[in-house]
C-alpha positions as CSV (number, residue, x, y, z in Angstrom):
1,X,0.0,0.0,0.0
2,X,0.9,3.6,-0.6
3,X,2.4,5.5,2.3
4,X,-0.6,7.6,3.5
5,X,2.4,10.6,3.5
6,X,5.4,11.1,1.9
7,X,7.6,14.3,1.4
8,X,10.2,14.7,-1.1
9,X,13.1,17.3,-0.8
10,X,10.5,19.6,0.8
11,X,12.7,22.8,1.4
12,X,11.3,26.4,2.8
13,X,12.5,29.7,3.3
14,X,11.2,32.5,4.7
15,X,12.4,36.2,2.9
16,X,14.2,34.7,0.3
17,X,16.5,36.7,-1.0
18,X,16.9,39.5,1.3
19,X,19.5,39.4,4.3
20,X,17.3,38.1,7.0
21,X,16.8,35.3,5.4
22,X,15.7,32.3,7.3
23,X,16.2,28.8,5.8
24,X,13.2,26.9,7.6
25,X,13.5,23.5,6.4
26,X,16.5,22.0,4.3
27,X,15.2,19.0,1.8
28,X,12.7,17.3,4.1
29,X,12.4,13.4,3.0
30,X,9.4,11.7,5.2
31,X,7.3,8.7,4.7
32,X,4.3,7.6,6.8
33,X,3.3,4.3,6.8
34,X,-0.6,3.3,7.2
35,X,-1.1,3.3,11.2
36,X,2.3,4.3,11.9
37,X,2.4,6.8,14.7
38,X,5.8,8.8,14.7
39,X,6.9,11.5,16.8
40,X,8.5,14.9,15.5
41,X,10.8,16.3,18.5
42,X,11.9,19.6,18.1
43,X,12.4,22.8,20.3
44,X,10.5,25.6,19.7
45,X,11.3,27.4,16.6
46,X,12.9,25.0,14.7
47,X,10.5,24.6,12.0
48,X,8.2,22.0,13.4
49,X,5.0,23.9,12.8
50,X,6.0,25.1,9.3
51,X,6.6,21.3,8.7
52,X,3.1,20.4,9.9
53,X,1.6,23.0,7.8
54,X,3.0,21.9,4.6
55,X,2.8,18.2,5.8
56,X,-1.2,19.3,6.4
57,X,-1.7,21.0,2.9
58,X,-1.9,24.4,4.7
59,X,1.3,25.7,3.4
60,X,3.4,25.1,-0.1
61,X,7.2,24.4,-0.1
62,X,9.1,26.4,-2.0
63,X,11.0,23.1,-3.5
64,X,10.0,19.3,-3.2
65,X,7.0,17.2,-3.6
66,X,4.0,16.6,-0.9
67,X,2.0,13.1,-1.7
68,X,-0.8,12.0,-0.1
69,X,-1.9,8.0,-0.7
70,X,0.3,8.2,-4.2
71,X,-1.2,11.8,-5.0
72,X,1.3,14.5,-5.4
73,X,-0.4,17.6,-4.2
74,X,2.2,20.0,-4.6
75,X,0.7,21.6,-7.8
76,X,-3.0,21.2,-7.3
77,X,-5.1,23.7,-6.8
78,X,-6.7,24.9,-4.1
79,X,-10.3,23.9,-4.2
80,X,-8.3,19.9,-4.7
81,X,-6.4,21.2,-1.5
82,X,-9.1,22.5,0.5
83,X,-11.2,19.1,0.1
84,X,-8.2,16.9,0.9
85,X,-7.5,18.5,4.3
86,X,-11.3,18.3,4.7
87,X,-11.6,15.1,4.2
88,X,-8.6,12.9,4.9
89,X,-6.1,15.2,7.3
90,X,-6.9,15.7,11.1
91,X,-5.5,18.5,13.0
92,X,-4.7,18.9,16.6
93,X,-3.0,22.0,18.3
94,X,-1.8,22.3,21.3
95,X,-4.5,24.9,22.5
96,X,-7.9,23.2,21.9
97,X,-9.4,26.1,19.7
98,X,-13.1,24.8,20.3
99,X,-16.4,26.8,19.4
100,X,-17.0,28.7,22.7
101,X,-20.9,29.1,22.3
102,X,-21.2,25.4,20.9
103,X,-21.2,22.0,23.0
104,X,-18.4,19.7,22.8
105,X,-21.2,17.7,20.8
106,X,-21.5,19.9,18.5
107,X,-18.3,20.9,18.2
108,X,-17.9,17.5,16.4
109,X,-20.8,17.9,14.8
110,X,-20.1,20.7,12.8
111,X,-17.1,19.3,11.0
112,X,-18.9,16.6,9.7
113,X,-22.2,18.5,8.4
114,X,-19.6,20.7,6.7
115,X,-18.3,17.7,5.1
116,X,-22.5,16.4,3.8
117,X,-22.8,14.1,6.6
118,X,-26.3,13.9,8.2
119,X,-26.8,15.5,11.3
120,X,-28.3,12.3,12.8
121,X,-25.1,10.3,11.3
122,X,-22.9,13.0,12.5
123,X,-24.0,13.3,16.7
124,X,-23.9,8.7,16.1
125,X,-19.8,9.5,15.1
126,X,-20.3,12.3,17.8
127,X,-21.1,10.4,20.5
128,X,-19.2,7.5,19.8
129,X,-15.8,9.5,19.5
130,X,-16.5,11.1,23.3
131,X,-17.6,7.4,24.6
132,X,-14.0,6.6,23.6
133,X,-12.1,9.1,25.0
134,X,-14.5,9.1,28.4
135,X,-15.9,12.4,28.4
136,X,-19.4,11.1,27.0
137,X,-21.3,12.4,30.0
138,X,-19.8,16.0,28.7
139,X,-21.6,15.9,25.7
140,X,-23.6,19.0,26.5
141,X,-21.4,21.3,28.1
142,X,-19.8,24.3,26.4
143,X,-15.7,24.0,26.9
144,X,-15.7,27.2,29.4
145,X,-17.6,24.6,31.7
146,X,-15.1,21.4,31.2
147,X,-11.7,21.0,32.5
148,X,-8.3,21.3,30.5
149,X,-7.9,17.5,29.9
150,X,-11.6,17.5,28.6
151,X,-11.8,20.4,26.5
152,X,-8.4,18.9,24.3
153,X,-9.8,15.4,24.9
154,X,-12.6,16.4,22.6
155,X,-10.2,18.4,20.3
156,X,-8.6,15.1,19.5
157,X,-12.5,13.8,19.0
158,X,-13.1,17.2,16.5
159,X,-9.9,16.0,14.8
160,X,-11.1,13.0,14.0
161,X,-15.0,13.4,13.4
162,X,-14.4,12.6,9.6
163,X,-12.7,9.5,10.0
164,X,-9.2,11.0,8.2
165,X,-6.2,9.2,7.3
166,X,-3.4,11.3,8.6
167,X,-3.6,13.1,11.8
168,X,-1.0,16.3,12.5
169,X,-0.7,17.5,16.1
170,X,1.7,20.1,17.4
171,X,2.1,19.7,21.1
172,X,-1.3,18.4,21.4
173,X,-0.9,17.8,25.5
174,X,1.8,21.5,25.9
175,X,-0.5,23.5,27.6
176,X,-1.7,20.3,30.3
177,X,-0.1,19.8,33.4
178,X,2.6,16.5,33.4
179,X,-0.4,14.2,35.0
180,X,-3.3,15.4,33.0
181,X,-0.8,15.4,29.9
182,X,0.2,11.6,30.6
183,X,-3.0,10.5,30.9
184,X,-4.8,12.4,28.0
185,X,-1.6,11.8,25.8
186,X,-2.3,8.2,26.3
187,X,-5.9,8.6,25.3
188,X,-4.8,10.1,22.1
189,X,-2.4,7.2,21.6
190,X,-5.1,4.4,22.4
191,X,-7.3,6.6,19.9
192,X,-5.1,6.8,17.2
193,X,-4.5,3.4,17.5
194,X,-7.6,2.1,17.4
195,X,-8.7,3.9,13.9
196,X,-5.5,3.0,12.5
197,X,-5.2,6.1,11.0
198,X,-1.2,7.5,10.2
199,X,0.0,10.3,12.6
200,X,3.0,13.0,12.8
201,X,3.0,14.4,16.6
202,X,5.3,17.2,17.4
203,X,6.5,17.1,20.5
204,X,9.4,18.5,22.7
205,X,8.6,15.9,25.6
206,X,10.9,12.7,24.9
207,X,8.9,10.4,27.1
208,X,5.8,11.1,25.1
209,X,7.9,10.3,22.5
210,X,9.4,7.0,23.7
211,X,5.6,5.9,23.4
212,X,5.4,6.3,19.5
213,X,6.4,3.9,16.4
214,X,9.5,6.0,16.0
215,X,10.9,9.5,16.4
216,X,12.7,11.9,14.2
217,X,14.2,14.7,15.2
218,X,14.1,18.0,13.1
219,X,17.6,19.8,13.7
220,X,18.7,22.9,11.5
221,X,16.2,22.0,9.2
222,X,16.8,18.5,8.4
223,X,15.0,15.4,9.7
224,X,17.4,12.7,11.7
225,X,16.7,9.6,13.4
226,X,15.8,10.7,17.1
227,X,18.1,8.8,19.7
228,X,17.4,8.3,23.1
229,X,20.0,9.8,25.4
């Protein structure tokens, strides 16, 4: 089977040209295997986001390929883009970003209409993703009224409410405290896991990590086989 990601000499620079120029990423090669869960560890500003972007289809590189199941997207257009990331890529940030004035039910909900699913097909998938990840009783409650843990515990549900292949998270436990992060972390794992869907998780936290398929480290721009110390 195809890898459900694979990058090609992806390179990107920000103000090319000018003498502040910033050499993000330096001929990225990355291939991600159906169900294969791999960790990205980088420090803060070392390009891990602007990996995940272009990785995501949100950003172009300036050089190099992006495929996606055997596609190459780099030269599509953006309507081709726009349903890819709509239908097959998952995202997960390290803030939750939920709907304030919606439920976490309908926070899942909505991605899924937008997509043509029924509503009453949509709250089934709804429901189902919260029973998984234990905050089913929360169903109703706006995220100002649900703990931390909870509100990115139905992030990771949002994320996944239309069944994609790939799932990109940057720091998805970074703003949890070590416990709550630990054991929501390990939700997401179990999660992933269970749909057997392909995910990149950035992460600065090498026991997190440890947990994963593999781990690559990005350093000045390049991608290395991580190494535990």
């Amino acid at each position: 089977m195809n890898e459900v990601l694979k990058l090609s000499g992806v390179q990107k620079t920000y103000n090319a040209g000018k003498p502040n120029e910033i050499r993000v990423l330096r001929g990225i090669d990355l291939a991600l295997k159906p169900g294969e869960v791999v960790a990205l560890v980088a420090p803060s500003g070392a390009g891990k986001s602007t990996l995940l972007h272009i990785a995501g289809l949100l950003d172009t590189p300036d050089a190099g390929t992006v495929s996606f199941v055997g596609e190459d997207m780099t030269g599509l257009g953006d309507r081709r883009r726009t349903r890819a990331r709509r239908e097959d890529v998952g995202f997960i940030y390290q803030f939750h970003h939920l709907l304030p004035e919606f439920s976490a039910l309908e926070n899942i909900v909505l991605p899924q209409l937008a997509n043509g699913v029924a509503r009453g097909a949509a709250e089934t998938r709804a429901r189902d993703l919260l029973t998984r990840v234990g905050v089913e009783t929360r169903a109703d409650h706006r995220p100002a009224a649900l703990s931390g843990g909870e509100q990115q515990r139905v992030a990771f549900c949002r994320a996944l409410a239309n069944a994609p292949r790939l799932l990109l998270a940057d720091e998805p436990t970074g703003n949890l405290d070590p416990e709550t992060s630990d054991r929501v972390f390990g939700t997401l794992l179990d999660l992933v896991r269970d749909t057997r869907l392909s995910a990149l998780i950035a992460t600065h936290n090498l026991d997190l990590a440890a947990r994963m398929d593999r781990q690559l480290r990005l350093d000045q721009g390049q991608l290395v086989a991580h190494q535990r110390s």
